[in-house]
LUMLUMDREN-2810 file (N, C-alpha, C; in Angstrom, 1 decimal):
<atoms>
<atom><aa>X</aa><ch>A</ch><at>N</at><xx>18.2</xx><yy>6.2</yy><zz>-10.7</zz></atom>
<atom><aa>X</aa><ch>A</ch><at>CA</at><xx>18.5</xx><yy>6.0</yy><zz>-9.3</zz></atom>
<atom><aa>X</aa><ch>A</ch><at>C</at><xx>19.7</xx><yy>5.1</yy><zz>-9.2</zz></atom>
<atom><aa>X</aa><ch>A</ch><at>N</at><xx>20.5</xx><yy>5.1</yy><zz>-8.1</zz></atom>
<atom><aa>X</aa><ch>A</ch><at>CA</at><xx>21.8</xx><yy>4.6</yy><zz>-7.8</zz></atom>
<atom><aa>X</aa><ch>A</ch><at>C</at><xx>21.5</xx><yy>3.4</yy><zz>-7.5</zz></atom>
<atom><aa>X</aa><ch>A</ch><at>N</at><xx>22.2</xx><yy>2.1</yy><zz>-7.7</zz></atom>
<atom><aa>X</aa><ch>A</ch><at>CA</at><xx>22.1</xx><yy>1.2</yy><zz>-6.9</zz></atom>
<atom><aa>X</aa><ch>A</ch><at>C</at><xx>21.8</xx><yy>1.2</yy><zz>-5.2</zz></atom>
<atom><aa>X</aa><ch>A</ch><at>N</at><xx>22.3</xx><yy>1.6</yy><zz>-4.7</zz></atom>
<atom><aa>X</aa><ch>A</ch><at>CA</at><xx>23.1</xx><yy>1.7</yy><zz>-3.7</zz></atom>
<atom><aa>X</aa><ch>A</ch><at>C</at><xx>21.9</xx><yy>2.1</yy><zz>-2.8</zz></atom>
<atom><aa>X</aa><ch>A</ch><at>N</at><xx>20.8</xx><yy>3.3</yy><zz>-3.3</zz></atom>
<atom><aa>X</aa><ch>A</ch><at>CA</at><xx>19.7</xx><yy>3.9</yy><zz>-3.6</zz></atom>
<atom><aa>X</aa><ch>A</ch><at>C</at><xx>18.7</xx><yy>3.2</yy><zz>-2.8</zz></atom>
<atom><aa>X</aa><ch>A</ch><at>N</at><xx>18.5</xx><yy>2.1</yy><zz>-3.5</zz></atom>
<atom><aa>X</aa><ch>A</ch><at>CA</at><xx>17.2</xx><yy>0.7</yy><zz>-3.1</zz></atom>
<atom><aa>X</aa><ch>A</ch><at>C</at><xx>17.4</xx><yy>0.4</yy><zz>-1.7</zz></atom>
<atom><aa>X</aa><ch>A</ch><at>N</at><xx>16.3</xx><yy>0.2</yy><zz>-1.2</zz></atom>
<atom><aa>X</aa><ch>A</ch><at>CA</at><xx>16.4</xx><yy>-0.7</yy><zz>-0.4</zz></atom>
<atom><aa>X</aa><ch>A</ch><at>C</at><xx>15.1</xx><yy>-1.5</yy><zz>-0.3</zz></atom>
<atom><aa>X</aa><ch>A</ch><at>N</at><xx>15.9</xx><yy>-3.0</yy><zz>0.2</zz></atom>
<atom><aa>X</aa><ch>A</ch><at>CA</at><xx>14.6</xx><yy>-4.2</yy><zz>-0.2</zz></atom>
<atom><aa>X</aa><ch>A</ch><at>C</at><xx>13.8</xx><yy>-4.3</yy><zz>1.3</zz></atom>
<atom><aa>X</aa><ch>A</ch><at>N</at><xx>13.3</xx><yy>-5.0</yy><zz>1.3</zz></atom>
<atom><aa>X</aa><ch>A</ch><at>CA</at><xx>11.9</xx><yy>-5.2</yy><zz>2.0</zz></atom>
<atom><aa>X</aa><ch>A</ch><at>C</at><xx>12.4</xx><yy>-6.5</yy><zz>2.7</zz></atom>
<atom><aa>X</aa><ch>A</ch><at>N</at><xx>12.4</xx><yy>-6.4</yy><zz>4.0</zz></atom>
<atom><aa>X</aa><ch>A</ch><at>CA</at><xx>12.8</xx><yy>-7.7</yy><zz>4.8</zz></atom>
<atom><aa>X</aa><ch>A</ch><at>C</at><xx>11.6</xx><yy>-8.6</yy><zz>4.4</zz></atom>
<atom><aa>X</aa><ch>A</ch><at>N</at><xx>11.8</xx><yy>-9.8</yy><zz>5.0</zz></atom>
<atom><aa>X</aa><ch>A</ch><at>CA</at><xx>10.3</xx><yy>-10.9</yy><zz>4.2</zz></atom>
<atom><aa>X</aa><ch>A</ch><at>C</at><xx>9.4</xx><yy>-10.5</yy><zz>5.0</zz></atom>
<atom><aa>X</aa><ch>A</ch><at>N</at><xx>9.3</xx><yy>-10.5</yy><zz>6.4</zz></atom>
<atom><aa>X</aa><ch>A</ch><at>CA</at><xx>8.2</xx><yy>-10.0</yy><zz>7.0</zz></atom>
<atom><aa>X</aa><ch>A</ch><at>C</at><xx>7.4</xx><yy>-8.5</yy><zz>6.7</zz></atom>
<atom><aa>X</aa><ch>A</ch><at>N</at><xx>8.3</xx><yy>-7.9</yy><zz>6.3</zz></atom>
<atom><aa>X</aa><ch>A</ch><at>CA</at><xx>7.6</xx><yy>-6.2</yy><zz>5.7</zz></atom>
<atom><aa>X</aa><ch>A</ch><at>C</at><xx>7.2</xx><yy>-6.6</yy><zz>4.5</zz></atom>
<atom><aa>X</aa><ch>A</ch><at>N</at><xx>7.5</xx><yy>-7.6</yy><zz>3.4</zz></atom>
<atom><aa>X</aa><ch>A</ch><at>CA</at><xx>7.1</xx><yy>-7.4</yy><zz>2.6</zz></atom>
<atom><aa>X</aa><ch>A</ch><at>C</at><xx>5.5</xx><yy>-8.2</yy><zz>2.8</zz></atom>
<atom><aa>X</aa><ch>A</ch><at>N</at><xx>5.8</xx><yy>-9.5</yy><zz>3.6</zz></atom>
<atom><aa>X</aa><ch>A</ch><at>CA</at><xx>4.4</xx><yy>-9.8</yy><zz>4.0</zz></atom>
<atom><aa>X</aa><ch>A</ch><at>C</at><xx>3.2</xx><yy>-9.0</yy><zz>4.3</zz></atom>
<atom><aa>X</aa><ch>A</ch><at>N</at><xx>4.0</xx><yy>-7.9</yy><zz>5.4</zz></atom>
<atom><aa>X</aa><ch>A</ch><at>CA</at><xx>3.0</xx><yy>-7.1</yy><zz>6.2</zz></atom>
<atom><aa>X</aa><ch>A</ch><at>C</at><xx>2.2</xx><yy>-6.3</yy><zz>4.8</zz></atom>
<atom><aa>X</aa><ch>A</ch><at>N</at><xx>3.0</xx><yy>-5.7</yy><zz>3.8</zz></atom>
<atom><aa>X</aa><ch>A</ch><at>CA</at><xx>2.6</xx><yy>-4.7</yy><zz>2.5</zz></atom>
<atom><aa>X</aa><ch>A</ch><at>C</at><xx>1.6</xx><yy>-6.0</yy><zz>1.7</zz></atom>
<atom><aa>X</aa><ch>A</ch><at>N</at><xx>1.6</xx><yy>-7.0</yy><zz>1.7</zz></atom>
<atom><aa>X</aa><ch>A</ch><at>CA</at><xx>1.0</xx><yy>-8.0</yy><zz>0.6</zz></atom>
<atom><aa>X</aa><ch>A</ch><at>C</at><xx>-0.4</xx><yy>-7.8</yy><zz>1.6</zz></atom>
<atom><aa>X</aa><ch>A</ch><at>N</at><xx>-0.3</xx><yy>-8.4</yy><zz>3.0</zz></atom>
<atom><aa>X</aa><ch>A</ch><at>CA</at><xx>-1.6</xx><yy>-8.6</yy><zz>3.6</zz></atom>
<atom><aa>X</aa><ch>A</ch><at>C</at><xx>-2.7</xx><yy>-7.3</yy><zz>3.3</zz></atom>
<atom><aa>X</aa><ch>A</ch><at>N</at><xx>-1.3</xx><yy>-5.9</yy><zz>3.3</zz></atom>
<atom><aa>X</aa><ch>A</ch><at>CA</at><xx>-2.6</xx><yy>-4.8</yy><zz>3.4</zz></atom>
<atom><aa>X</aa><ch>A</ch><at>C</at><xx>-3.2</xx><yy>-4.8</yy><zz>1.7</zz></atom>
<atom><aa>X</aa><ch>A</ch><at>N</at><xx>-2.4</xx><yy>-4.8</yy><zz>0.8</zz></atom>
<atom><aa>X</aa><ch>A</ch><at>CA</at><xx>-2.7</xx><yy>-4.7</yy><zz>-0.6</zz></atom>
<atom><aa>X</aa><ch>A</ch><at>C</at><xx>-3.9</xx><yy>-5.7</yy><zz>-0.5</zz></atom>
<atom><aa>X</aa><ch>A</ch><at>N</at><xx>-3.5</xx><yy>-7.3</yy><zz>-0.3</zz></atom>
<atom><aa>X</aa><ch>A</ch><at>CA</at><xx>-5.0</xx><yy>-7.8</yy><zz>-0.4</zz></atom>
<atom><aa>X</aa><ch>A</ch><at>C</at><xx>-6.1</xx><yy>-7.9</yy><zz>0.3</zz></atom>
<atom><aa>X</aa><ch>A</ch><at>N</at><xx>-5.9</xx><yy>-6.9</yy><zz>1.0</zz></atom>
<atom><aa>X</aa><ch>A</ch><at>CA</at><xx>-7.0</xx><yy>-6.2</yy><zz>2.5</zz></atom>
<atom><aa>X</aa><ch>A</ch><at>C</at><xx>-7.8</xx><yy>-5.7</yy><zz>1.7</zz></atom>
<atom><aa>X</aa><ch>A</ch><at>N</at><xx>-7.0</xx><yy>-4.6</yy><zz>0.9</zz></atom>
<atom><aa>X</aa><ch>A</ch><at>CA</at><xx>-7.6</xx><yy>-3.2</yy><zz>0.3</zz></atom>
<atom><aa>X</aa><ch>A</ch><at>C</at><xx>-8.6</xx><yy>-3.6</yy><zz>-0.8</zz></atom>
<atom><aa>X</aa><ch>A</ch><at>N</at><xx>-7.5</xx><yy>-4.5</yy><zz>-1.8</zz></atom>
<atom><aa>X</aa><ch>A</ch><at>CA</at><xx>-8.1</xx><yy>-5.1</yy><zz>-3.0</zz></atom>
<atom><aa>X</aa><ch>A</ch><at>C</at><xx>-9.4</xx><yy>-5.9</yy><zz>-2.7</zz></atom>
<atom><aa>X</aa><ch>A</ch><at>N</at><xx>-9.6</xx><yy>-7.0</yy><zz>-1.7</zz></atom>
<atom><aa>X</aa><ch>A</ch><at>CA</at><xx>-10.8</xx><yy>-7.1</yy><zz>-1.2</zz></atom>
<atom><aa>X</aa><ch>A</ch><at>C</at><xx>-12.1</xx><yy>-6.7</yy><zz>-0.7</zz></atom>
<atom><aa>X</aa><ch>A</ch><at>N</at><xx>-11.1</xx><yy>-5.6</yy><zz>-0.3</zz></atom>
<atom><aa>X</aa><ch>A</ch><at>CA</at><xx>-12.6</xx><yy>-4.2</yy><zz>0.2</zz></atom>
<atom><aa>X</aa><ch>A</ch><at>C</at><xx>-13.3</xx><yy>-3.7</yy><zz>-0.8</zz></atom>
<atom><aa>X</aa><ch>A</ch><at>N</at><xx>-12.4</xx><yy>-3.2</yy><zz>-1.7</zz></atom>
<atom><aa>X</aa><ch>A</ch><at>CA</at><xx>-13.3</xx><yy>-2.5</yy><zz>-3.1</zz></atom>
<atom><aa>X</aa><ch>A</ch><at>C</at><xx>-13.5</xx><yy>-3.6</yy><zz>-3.9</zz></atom>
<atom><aa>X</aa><ch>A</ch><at>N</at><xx>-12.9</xx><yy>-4.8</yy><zz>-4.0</zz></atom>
<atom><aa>X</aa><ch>A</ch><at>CA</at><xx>-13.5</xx><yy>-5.8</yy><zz>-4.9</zz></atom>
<atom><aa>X</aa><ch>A</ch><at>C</at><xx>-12.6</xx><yy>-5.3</yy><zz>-6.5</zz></atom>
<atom><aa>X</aa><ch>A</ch><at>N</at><xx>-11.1</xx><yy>-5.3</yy><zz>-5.8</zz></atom>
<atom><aa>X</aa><ch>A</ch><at>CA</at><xx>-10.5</xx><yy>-4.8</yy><zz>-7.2</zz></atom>
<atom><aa>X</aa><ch>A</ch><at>C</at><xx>-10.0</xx><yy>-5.8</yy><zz>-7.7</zz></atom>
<atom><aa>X</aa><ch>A</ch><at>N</at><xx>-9.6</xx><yy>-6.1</yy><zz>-9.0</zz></atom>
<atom><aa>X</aa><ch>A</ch><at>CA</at><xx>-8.6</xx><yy>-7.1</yy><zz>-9.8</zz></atom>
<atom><aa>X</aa><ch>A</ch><at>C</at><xx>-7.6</xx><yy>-6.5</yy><zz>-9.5</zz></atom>
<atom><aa>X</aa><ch>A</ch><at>N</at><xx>-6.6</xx><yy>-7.3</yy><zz>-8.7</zz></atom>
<atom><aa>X</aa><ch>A</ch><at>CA</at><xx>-5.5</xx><yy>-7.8</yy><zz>-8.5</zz></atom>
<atom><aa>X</aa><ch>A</ch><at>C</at><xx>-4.3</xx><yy>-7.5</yy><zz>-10.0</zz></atom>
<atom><aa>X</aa><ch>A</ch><at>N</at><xx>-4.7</xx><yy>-7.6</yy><zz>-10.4</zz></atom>
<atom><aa>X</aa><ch>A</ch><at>CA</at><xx>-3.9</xx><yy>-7.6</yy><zz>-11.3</zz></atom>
<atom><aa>X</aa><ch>A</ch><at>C</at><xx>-4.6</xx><yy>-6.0</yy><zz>-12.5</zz></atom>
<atom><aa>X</aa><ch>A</ch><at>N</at><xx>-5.1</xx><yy>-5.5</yy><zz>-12.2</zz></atom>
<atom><aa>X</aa><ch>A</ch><at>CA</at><xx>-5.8</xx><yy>-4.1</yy><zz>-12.7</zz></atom>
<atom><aa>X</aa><ch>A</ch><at>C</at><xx>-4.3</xx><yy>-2.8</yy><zz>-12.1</zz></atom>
<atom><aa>X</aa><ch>A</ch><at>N</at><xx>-4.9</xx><yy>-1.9</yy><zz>-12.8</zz></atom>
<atom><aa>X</aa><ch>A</ch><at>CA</at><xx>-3.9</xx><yy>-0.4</yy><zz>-12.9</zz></atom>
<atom><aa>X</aa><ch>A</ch><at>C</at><xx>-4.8</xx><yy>-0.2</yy><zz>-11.7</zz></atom>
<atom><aa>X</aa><ch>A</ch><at>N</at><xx>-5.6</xx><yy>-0.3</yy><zz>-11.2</zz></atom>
<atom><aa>X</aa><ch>A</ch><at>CA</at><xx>-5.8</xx><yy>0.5</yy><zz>-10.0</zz></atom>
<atom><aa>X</aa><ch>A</ch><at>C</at><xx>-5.0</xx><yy>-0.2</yy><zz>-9.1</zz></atom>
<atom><aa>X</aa><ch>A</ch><at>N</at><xx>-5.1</xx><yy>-1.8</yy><zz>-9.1</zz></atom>
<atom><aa>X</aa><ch>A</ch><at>CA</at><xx>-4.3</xx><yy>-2.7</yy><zz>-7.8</zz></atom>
<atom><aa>X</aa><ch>A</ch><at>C</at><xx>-2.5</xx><yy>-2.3</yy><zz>-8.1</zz></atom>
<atom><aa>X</aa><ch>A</ch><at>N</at><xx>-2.1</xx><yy>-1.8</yy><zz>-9.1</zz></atom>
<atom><aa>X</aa><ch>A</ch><at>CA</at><xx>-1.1</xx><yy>-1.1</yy><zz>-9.3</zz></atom>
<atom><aa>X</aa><ch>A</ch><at>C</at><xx>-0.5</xx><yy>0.1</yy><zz>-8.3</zz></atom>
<atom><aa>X</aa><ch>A</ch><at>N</at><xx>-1.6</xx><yy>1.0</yy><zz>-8.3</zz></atom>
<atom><aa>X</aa><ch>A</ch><at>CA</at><xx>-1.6</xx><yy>2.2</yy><zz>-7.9</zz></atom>
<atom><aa>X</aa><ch>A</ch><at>C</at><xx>-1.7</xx><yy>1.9</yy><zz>-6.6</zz></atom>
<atom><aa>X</aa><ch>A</ch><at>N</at><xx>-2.8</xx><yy>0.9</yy><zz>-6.1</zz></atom>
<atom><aa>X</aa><ch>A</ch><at>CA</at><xx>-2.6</xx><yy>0.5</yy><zz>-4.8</zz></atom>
<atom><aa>X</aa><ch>A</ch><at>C</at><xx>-1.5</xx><yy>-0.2</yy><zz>-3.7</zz></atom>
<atom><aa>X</aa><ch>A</ch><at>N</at><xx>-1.0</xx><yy>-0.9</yy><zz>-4.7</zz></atom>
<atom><aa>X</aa><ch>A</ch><at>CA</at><xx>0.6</xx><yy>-1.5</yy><zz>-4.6</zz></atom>
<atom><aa>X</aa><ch>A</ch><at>C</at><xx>1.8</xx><yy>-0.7</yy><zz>-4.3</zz></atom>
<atom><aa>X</aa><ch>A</ch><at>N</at><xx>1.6</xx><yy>0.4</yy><zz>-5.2</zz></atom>
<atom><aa>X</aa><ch>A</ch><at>CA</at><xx>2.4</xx><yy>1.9</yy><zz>-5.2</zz></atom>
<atom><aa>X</aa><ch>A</ch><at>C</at><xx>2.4</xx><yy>2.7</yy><zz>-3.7</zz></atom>
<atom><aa>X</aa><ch>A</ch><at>N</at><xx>1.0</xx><yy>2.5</yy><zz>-3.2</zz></atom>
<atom><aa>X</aa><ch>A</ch><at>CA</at><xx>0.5</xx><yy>3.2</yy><zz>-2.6</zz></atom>
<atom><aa>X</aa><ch>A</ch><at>C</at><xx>1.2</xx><yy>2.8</yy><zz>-1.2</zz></atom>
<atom><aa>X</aa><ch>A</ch><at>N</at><xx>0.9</xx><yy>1.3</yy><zz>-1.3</zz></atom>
<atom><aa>X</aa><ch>A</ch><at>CA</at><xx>1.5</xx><yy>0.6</yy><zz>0.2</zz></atom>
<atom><aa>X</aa><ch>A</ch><at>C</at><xx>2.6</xx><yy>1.1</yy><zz>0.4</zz></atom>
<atom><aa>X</aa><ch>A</ch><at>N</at><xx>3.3</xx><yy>1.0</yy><zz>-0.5</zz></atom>
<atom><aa>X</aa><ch>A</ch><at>CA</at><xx>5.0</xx><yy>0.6</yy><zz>-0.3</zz></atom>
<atom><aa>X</aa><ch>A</ch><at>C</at><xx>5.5</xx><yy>1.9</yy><zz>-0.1</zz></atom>
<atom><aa>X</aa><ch>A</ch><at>N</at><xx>5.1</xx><yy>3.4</yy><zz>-0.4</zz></atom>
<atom><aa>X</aa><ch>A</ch><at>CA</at><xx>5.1</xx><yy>4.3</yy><zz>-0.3</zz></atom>
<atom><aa>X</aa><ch>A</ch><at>C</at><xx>4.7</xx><yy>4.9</yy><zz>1.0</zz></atom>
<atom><aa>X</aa><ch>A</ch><at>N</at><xx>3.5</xx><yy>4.4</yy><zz>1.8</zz></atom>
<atom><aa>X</aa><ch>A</ch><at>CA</at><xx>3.1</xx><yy>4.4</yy><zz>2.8</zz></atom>
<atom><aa>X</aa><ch>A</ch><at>C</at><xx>3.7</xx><yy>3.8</yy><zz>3.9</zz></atom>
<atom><aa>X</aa><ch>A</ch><at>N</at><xx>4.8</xx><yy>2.9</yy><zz>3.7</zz></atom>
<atom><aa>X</aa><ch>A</ch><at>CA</at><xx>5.1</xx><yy>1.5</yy><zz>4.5</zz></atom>
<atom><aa>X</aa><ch>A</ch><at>C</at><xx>6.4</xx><yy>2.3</yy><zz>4.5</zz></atom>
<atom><aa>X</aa><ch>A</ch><at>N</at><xx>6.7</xx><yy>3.6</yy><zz>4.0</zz></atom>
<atom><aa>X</aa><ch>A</ch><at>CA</at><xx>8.3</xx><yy>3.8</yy><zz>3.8</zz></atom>
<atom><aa>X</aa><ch>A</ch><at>C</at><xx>8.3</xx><yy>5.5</yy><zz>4.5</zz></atom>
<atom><aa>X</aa><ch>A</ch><at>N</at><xx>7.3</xx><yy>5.9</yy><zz>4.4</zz></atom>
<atom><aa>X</aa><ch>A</ch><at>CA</at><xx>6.7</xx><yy>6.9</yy><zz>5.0</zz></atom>
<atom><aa>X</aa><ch>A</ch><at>C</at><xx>6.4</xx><yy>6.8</yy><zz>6.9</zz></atom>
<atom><aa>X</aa><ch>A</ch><at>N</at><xx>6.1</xx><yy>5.8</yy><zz>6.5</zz></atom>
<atom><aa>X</aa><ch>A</ch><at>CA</at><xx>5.7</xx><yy>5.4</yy><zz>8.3</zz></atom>
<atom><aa>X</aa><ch>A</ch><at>C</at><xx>6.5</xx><yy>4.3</yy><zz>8.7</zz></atom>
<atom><aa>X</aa><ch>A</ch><at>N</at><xx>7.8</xx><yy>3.8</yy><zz>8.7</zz></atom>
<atom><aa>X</aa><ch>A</ch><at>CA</at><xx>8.6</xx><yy>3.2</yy><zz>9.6</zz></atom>
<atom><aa>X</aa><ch>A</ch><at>C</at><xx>8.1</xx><yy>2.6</yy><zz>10.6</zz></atom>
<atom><aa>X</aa><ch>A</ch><at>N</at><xx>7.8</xx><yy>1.8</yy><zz>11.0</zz></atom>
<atom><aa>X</aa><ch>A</ch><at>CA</at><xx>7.6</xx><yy>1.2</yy><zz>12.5</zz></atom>
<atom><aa>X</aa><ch>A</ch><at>C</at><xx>6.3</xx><yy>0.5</yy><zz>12.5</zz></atom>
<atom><aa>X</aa><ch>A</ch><at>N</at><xx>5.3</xx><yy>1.1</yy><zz>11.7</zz></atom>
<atom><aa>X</aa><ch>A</ch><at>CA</at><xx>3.9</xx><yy>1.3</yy><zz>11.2</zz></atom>
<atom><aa>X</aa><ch>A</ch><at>C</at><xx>3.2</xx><yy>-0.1</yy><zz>11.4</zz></atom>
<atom><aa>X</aa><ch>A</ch><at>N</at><xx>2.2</xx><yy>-0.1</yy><zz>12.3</zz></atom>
<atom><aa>X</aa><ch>A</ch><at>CA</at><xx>1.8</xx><yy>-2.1</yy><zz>12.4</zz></atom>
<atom><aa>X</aa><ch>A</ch><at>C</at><xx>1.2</xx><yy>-1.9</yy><zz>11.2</zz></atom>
<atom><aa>X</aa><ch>A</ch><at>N</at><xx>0.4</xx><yy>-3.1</yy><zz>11.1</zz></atom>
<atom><aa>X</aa><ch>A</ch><at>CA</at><xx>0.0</xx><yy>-3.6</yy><zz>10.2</zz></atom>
<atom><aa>X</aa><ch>A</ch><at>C</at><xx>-2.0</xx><yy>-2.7</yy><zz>9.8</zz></atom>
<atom><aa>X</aa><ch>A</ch><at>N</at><xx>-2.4</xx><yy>-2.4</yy><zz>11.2</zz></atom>
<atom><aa>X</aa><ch>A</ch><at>CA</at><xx>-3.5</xx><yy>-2.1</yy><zz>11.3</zz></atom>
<atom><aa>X</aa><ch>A</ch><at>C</at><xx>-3.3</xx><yy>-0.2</yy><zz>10.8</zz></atom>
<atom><aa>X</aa><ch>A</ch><at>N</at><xx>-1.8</xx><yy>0.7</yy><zz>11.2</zz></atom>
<atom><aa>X</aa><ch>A</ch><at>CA</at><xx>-1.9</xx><yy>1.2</yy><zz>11.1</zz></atom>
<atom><aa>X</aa><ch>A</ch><at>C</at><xx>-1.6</xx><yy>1.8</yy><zz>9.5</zz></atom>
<atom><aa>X</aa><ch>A</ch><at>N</at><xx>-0.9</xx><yy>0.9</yy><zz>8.8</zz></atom>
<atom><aa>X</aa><ch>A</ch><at>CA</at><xx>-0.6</xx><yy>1.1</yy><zz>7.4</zz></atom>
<atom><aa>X</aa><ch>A</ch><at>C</at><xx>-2.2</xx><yy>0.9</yy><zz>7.0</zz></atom>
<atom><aa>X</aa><ch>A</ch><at>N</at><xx>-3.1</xx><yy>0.0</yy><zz>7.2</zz></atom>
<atom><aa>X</aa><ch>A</ch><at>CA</at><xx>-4.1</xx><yy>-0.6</yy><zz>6.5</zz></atom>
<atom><aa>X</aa><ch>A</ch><at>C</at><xx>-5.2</xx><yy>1.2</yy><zz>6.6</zz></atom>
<atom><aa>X</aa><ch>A</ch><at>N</at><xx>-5.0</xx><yy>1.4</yy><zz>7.4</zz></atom>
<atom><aa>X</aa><ch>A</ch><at>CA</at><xx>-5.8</xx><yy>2.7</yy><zz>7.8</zz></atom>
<atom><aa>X</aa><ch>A</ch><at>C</at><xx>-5.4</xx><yy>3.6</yy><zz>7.3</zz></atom>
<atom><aa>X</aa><ch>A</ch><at>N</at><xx>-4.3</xx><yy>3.9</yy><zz>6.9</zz></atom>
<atom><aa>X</aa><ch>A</ch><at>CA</at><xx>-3.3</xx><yy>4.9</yy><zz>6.1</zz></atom>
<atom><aa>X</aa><ch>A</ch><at>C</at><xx>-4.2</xx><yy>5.0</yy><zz>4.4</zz></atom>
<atom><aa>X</aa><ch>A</ch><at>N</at><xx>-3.9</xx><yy>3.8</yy><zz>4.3</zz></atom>
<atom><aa>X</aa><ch>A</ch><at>CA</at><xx>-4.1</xx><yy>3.5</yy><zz>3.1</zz></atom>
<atom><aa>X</aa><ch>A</ch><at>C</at><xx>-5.6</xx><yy>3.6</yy><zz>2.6</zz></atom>
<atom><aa>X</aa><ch>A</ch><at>N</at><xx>-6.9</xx><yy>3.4</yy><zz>3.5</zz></atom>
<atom><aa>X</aa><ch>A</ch><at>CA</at><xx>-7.9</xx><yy>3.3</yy><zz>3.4</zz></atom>
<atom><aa>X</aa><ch>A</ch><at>C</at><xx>-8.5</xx><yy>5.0</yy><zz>3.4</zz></atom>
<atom><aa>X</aa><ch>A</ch><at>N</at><xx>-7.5</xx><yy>5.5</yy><zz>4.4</zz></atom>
<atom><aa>X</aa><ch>A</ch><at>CA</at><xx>-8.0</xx><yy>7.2</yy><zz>4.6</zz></atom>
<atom><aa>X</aa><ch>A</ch><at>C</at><xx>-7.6</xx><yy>7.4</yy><zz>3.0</zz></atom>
<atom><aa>X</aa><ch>A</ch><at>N</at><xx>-6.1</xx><yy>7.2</yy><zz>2.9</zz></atom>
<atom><aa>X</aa><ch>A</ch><at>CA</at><xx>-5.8</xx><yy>8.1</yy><zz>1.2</zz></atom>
<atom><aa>X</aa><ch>A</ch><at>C</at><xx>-6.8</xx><yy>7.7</yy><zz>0.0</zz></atom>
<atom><aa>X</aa><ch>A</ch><at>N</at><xx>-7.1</xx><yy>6.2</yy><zz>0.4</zz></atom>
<atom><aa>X</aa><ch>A</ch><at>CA</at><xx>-8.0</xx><yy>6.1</yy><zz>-1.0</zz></atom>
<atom><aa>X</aa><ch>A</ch><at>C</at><xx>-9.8</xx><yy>7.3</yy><zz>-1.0</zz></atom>
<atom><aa>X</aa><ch>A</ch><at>N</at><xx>-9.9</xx><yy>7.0</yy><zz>0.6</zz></atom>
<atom><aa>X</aa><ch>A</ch><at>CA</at><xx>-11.4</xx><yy>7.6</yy><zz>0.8</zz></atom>
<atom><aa>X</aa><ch>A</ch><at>C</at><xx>-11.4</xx><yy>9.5</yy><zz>0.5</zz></atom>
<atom><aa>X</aa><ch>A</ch><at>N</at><xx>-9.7</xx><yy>9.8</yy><zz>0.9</zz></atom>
<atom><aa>X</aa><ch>A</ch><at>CA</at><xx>-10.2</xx><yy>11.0</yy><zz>0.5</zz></atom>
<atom><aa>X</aa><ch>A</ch><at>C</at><xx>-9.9</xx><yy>11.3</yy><zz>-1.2</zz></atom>
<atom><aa>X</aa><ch>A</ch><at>N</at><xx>-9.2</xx><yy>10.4</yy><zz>-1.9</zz></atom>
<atom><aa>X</aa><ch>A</ch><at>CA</at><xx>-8.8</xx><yy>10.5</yy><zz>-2.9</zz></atom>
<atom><aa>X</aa><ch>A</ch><at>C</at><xx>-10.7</xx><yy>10.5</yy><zz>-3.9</zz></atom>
<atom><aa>X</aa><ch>A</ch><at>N</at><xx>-11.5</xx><yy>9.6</yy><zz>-3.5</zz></atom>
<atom><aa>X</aa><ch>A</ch><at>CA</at><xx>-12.4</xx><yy>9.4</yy><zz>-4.1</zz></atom>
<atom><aa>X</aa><ch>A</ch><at>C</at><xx>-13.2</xx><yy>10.3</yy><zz>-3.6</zz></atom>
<atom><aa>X</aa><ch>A</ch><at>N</at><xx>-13.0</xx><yy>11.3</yy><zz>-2.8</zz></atom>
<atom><aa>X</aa><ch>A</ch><at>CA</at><xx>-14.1</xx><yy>12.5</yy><zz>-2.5</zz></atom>
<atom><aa>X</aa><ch>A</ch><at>C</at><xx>-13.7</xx><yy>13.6</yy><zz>-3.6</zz></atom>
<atom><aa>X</aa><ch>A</ch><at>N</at><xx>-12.0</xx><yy>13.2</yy><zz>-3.8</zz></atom>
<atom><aa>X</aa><ch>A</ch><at>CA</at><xx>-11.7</xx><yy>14.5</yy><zz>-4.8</zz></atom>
<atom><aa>X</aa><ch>A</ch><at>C</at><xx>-12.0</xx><yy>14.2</yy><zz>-5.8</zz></atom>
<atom><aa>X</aa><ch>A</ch><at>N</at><xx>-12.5</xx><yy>12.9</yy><zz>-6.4</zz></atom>
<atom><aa>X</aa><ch>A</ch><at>CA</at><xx>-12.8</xx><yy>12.9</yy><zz>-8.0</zz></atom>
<atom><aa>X</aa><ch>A</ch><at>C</at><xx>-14.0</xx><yy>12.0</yy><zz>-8.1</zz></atom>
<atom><aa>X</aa><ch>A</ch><at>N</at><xx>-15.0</xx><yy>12.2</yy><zz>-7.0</zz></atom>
<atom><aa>X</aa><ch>A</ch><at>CA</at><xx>-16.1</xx><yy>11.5</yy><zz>-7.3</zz></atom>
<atom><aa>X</aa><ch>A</ch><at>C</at><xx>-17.3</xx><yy>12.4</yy><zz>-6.4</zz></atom>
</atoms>
């Protein structure tokens, strides 16, 4: 990827992405520092980039649908 490519996360978005990650991580009772809190981290920021504008309640719900249907597919 190009430099040029990136783009960083104002402080307040990146806040807004921290609050939902440790939303989520709380909910399932995940380690924080585990490959799934990984995947979940992936997940925000990817979600948070997807939806522009996105409050805080609506990324958290984003994120909570993808994990819920993700675990109907493999559970």
């Amino acid at each position: 990827m190009i430099l040029s490519d990136f783009e960083f996360l104002a402080p307040e978005n990146l806040a807004l992405c921290q609050r939902v990650f440790d939303q989520v991580c709380a909910d399932a009772d995940i380690d924080r520092a585990s490959i799934e809190a990984e995947q979940i981290a992936a997940a925000v920021l990817n979600v948070f980039q997807l939806l522009p504008g996105a409050t805080e309640t609506e990324l958290l719900a984003s994120i909570r649908d993808r994990r819920d249907a993700s675990h109907k597919r493999t559970g």
